[in-house]
Backbone as numpy.savetxt, mean C-alpha at the origin, in Angstrom:
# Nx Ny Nz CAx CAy CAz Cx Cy Cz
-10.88 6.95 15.85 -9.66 6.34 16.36 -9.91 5.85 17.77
-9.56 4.54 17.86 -10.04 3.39 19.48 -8.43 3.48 19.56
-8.50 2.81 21.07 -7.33 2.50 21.55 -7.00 1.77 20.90
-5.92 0.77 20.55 -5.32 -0.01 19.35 -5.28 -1.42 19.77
-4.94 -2.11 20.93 -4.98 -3.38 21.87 -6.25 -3.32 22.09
-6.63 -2.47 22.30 -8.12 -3.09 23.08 -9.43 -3.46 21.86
-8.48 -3.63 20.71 -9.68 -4.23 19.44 -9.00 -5.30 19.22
-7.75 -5.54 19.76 -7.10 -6.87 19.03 -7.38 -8.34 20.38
-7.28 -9.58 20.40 -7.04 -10.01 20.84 -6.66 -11.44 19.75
-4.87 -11.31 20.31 -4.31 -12.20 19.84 -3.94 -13.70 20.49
-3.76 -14.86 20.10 -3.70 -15.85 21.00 -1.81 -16.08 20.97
-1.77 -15.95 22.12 -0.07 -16.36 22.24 0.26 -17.76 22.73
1.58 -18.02 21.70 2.01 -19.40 21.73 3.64 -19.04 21.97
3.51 -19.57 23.32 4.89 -20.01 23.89 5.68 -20.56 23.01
7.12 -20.24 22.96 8.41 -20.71 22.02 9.56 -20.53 22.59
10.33 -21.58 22.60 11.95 -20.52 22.73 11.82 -19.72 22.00
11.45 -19.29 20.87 11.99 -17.93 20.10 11.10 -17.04 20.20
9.84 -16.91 20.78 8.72 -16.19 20.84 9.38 -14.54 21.18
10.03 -14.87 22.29 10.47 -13.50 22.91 11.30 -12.66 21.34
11.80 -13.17 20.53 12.30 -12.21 19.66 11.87 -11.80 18.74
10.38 -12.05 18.81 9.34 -11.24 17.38 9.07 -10.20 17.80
8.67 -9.44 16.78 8.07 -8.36 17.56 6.71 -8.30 16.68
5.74 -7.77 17.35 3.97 -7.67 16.97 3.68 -6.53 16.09
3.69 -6.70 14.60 3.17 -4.96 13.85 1.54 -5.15 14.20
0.97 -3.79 14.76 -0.51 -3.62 15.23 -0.79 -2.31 14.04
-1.74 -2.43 12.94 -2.12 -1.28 12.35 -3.05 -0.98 12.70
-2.98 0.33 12.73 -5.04 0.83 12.64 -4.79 2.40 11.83
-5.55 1.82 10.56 -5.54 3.20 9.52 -6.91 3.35 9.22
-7.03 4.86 8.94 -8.43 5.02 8.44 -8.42 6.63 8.63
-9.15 7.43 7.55 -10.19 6.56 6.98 -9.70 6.61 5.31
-9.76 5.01 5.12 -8.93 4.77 3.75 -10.51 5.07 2.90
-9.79 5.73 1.82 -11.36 5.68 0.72 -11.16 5.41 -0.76
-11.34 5.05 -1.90 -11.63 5.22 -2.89 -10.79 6.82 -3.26
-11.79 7.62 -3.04 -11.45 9.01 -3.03 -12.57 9.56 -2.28
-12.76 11.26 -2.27 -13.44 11.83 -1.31 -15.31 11.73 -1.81
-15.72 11.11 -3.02 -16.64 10.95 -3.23 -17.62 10.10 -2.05
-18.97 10.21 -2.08 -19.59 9.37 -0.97 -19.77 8.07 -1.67
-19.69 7.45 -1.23 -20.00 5.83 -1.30 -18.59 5.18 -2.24
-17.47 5.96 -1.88 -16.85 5.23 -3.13 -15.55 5.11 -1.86
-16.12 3.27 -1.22 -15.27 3.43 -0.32 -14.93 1.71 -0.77
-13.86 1.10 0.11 -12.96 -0.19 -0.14 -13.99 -1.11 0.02
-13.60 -2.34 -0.36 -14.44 -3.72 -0.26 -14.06 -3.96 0.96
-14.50 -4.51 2.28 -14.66 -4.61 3.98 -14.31 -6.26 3.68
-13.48 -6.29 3.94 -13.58 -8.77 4.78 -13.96 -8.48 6.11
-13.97 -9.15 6.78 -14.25 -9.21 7.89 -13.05 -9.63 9.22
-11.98 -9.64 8.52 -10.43 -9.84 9.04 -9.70 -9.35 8.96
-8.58 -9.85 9.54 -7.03 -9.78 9.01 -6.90 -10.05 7.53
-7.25 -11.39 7.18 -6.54 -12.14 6.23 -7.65 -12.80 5.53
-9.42 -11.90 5.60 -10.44 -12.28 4.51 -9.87 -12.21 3.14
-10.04 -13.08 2.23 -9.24 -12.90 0.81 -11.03 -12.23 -0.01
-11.98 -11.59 0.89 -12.48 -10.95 0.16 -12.39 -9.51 0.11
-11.20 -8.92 1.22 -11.63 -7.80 1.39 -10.49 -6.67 0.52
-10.61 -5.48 0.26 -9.52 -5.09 -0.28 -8.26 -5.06 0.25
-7.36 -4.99 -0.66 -5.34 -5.44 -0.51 -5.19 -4.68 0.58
-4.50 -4.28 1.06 -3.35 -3.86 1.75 -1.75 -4.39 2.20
-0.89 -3.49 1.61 0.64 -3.59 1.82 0.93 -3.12 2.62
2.20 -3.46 3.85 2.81 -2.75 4.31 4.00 -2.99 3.49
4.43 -1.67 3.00 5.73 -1.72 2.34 6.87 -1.16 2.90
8.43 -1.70 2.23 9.41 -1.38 3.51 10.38 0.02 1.74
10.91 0.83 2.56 11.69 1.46 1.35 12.78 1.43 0.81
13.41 0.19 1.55 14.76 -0.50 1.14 15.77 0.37 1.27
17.25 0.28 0.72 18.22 0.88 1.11 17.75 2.62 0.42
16.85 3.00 -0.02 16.92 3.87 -0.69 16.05 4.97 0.32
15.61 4.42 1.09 14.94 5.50 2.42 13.52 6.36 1.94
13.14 6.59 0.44 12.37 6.77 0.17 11.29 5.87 -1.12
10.36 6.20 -1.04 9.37 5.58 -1.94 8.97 5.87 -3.09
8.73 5.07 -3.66 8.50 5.16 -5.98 7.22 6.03 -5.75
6.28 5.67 -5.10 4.96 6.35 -5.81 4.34 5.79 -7.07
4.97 5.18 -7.52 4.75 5.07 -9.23 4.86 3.40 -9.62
3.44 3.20 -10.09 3.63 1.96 -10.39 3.33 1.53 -12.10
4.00 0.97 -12.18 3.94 0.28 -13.46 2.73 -1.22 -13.80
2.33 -1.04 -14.86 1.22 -2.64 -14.64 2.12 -3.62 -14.52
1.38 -4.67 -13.91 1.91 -5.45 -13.20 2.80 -5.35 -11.99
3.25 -4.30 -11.68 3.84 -4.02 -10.15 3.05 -3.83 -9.17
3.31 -4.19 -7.73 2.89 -3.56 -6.50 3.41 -2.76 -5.98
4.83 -2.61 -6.52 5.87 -2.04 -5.49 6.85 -1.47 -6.81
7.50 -0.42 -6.61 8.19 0.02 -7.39 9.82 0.61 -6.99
10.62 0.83 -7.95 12.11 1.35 -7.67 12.49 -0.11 -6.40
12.89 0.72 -5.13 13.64 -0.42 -4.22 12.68 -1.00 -3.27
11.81 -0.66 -3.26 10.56 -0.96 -2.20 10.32 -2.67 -2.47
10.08 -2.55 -1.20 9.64 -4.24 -1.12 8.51 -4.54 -0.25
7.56 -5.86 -0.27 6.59 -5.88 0.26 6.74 -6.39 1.52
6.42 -5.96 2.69 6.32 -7.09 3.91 5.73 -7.84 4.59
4.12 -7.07 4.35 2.97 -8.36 4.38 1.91 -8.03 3.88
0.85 -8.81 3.15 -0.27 -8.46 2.56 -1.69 -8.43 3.75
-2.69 -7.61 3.94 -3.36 -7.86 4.91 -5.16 -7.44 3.80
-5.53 -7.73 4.63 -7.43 -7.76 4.12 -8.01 -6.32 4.79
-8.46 -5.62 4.22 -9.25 -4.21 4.76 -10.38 -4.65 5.49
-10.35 -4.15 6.36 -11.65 -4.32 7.33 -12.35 -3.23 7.85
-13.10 -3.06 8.26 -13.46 -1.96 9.26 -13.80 -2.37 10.84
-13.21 -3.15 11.29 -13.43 -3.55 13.11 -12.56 -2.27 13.85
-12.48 -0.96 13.11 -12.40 -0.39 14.51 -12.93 1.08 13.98
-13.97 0.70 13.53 -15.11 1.91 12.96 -15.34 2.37 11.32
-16.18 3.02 11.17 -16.06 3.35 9.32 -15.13 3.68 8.70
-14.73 2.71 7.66 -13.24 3.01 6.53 -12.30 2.80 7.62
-12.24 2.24 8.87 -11.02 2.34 9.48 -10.42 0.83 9.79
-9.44 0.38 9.25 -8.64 -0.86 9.35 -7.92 -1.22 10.42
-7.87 -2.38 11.22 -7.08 -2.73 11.81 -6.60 -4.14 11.89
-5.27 -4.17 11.59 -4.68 -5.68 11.17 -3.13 -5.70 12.19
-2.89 -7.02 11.93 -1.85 -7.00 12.68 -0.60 -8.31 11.31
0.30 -8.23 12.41 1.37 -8.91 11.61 2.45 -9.49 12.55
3.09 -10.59 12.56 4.42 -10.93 13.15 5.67 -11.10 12.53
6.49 -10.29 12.79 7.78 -9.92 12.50 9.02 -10.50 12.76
9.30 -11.73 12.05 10.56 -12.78 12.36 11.86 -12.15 12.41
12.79 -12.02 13.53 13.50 -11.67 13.25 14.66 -11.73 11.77
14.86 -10.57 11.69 15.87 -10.65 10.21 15.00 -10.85 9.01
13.62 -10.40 8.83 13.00 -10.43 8.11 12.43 -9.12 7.13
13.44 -7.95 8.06 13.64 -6.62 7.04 14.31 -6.05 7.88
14.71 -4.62 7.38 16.17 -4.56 8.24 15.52 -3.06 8.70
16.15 -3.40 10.24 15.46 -2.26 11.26 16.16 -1.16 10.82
15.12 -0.07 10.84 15.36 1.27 10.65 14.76 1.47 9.76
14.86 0.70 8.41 14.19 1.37 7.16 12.37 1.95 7.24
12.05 2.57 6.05 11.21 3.42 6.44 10.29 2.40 5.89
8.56 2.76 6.47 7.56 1.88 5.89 6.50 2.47 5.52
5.50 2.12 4.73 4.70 2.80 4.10 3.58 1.75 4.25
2.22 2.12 4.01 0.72 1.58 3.81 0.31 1.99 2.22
0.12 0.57 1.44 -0.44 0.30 0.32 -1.75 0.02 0.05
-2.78 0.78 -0.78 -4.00 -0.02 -0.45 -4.34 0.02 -2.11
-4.81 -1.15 -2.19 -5.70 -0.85 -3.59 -7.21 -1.66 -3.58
-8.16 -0.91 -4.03 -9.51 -0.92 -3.73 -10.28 -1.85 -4.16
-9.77 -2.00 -5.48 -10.39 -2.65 -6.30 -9.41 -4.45 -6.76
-8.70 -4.22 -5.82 -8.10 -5.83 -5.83 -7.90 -6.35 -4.49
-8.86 -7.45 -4.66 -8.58 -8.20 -3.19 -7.31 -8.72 -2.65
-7.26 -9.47 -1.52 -6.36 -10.26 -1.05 -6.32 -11.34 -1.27
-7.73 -12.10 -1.82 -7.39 -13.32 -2.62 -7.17 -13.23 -4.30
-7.26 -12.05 -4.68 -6.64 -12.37 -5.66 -5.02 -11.81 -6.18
-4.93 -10.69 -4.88 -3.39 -11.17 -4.45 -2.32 -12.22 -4.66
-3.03 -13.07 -3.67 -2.50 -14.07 -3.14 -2.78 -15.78 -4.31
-3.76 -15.65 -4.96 -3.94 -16.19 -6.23 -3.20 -15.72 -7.66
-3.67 -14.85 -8.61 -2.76 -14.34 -8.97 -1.78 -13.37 -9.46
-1.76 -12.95 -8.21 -0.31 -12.01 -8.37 -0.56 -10.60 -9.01
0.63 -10.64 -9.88 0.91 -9.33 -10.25 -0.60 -8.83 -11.34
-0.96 -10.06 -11.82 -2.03 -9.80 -12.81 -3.37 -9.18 -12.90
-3.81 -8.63 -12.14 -4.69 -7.66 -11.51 -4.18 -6.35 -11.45
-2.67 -6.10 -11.61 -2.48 -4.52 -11.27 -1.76 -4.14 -12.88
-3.34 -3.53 -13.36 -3.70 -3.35 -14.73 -3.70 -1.55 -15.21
-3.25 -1.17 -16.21 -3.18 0.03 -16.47 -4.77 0.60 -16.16
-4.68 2.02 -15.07 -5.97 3.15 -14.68 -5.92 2.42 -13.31
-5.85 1.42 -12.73 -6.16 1.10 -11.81 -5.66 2.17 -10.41
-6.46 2.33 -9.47 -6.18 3.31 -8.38 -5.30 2.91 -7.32
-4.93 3.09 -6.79 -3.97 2.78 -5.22 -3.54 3.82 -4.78
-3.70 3.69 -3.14 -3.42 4.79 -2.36 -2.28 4.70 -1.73
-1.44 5.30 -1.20 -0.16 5.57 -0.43 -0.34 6.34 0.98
0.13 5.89 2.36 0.71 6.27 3.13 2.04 5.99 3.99
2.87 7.46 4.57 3.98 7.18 5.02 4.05 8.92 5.35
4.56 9.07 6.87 4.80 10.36 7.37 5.42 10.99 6.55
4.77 12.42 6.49 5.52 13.63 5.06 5.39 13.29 3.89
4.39 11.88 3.62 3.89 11.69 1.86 3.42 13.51 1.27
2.67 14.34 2.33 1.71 15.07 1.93 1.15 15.15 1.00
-0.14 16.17 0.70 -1.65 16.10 -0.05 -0.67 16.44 -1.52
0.14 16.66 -2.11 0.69 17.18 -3.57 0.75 16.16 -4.41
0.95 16.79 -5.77 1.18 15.43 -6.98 2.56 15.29 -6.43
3.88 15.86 -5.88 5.09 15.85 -5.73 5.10 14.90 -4.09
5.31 13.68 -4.13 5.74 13.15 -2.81 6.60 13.72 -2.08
6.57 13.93 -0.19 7.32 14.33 0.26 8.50 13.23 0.72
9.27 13.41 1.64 9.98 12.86 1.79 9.97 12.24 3.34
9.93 10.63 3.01 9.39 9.93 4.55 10.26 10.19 5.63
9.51 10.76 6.69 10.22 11.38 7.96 10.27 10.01 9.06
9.62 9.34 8.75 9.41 7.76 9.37 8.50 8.66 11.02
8.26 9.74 11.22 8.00 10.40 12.69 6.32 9.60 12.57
5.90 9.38 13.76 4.77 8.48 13.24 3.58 9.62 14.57
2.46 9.64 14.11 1.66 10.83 15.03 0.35 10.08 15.34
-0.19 10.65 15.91 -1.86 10.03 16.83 -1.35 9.26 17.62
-0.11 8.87 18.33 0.18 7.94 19.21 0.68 6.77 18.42
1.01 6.92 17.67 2.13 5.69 16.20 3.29 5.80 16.82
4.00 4.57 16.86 5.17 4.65 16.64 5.68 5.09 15.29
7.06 5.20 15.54 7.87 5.64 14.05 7.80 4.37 12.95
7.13 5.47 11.85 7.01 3.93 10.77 8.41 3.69 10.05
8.72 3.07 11.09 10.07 1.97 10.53 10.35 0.79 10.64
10.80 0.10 10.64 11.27 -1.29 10.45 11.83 -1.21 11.98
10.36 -2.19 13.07 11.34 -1.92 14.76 12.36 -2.57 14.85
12.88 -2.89 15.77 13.72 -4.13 16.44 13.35 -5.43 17.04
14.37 -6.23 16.53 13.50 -7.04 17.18 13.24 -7.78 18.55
12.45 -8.35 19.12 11.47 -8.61 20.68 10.91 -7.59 21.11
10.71 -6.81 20.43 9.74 -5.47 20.87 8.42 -5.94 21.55
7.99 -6.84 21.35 6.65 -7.57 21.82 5.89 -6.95 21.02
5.33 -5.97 21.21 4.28 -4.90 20.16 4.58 -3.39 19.34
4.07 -3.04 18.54 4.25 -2.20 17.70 3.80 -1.59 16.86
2.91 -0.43 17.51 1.83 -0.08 16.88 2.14 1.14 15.70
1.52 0.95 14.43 1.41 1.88 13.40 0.34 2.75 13.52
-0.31 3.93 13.55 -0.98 4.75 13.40 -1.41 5.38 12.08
-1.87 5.38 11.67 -2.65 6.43 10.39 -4.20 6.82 10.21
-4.22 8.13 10.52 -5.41 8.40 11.01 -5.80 9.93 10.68
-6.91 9.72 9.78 -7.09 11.14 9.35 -8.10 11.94 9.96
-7.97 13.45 9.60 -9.29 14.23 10.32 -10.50 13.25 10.70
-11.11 12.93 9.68 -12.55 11.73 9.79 -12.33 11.05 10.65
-11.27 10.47 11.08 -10.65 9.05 12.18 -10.63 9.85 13.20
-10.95 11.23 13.34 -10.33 11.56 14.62 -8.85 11.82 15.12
-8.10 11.85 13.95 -6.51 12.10 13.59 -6.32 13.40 13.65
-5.00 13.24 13.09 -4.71 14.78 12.72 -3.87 14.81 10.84
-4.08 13.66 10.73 -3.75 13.60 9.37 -4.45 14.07 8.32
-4.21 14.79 7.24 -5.66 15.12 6.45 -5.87 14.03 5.52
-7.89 14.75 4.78 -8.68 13.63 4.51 -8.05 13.05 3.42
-7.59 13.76 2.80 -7.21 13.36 1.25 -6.00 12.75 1.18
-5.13 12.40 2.35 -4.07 11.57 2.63 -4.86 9.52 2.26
-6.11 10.08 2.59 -6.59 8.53 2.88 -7.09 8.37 2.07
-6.99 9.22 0.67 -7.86 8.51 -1.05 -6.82 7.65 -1.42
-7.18 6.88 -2.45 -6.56 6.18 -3.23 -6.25 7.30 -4.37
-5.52 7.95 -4.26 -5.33 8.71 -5.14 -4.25 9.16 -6.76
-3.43 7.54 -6.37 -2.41 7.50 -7.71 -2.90 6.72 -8.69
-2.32 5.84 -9.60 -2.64 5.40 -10.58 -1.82 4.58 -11.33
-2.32 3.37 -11.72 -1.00 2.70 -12.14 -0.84 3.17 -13.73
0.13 3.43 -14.26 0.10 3.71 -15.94 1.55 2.75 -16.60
1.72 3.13 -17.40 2.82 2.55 -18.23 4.04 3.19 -18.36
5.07 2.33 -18.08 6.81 3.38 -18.29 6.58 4.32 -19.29
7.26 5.53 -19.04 7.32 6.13 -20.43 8.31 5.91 -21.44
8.84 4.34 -21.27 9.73 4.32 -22.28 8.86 3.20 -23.08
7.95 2.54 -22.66 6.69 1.84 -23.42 6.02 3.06 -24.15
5.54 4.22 -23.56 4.60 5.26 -24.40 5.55 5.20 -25.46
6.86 5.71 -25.08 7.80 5.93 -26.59 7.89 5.06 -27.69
7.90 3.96 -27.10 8.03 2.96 -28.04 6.65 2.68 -29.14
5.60 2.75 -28.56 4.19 2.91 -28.94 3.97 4.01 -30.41
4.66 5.06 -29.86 4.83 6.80 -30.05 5.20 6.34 -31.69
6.97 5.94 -31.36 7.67 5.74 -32.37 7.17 4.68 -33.17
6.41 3.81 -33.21 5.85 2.85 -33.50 4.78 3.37 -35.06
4.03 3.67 -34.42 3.27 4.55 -35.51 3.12 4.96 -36.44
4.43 5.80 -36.50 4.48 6.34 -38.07 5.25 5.41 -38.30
6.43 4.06 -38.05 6.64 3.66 -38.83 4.98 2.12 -39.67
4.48 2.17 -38.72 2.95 1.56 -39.40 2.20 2.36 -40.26
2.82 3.32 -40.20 1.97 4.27 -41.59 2.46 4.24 -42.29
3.93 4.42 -42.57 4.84 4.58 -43.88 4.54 3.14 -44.71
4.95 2.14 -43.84 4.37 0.58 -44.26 3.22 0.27 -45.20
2.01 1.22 -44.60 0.59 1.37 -44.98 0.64 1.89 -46.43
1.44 3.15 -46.15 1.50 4.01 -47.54 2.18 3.00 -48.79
3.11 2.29 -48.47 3.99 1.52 -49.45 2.74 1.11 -50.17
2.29 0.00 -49.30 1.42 -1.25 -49.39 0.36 -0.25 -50.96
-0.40 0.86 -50.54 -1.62 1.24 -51.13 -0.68 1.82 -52.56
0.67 2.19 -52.98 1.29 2.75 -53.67 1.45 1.77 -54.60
2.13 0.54 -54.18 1.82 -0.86 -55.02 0.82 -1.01 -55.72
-0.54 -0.88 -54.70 -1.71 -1.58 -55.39 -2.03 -0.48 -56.28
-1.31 0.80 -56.16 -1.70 1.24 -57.41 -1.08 1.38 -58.73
């Protein structure tokens, strides 16, 4: 974990409206695959390389907490919504990301809580190409957001943000800057390691399994007719 400005340098453009954005600054790490060695994210070399792996910042909408749970073809689940897509990098040491974002006013509504999306195995250009169609049943993705903790049972987002983070929420706006923190033991944090696996999984509603389920035996009974005929 580096100081957070002193890896960025952004170019500023004067506006009448400039003064009312405010600057999201991330620096997370250390994001992994899981705790295996070498089973770590695809690196771009940016913000916004469309080779490097996804990253979401996601907002939790009126509902204050997060799905966890994705369905194929989703990024985002229950009320959650996306707020910007960014490219994994490592410019501020191993597995550790740092991206930034500008925040138009009225472009999510201050206070709500925010979370870090990563998935490993799908880039940002094919994100941004196409879409939902890459987020395919087994596929991995990781989750962070203060009080997620290490359990299969999500905790409940405290938005309290630590290592020197602001609170991950939705700031106000002309804040000028606004830094996110996520940073585990490995980073030099105090977050633990296994916060930073990709550790969920996308699967199928279970009202698709049912349907599948129920499906079945009526393709057998069908089967049975069919061979009863031919005899």
């Amino acid at each position: 974990m580096k100081k957070l400005l002193s890896f960025i340098a952004i170019p500023l453009v004067l506006s009448a409206t400039a003064y009312a954005n405010t600057t999201i600054f991330l620096d997370a790490g250390q994001l992994l695959v899981s705790g295996s060695a070498g089973a770590t994210l695809t690196t771009g070399t940016g913000n916004v390389d469309p080779n490097g792996s996804l990253l979401l910042l996601i907002d939790s909408g009126n509902s204050g907490v997060f799905s966890g749970s994705l369905n194929p073809g989703q990024y985002v689940g229950g009320s959650d919504a996306i707020i910007t897509a960014w490219s994994f990098n490592t410019n501020n040491g191993p597995n550790e990301t740092i991206n930034s974002f500008v925040l138009s006013p009225g472009a999510a509504t201050v206070g709500d809580k925010l979370a870090l999306e990563w998935f490993p195995s799908i880039t940002l250009g094919q994100y941004l190409s196409t879409g939902t169609a890459n987020v395919t049943q087994g596929k991995l993705f990781g989750l962070y957001y203060p009080g997620i903790g290490t359990g299969s049972i999500l905790g409940t987002p405290t938005g309290s943000g630590t290592d020197g983070s602001s609170n991950w929420v939705v700031p106000a706006d002309g804040l000028g800057s606004y830094d996110l923190v996520f940073n585990t033991v490995s980073a030099a944090g105090s977050e633990p390691n296994s916060e930073g696996f990709a550790r969920f999984t996308v699967v199928p509603e279970p009202s698709a399994l049912a349907l599948v389920g129920l499906g079945l035996p009526l393709f057998s009974r069908r089967v049975r007719r069919k061979i009863l005929r031919l005899k």
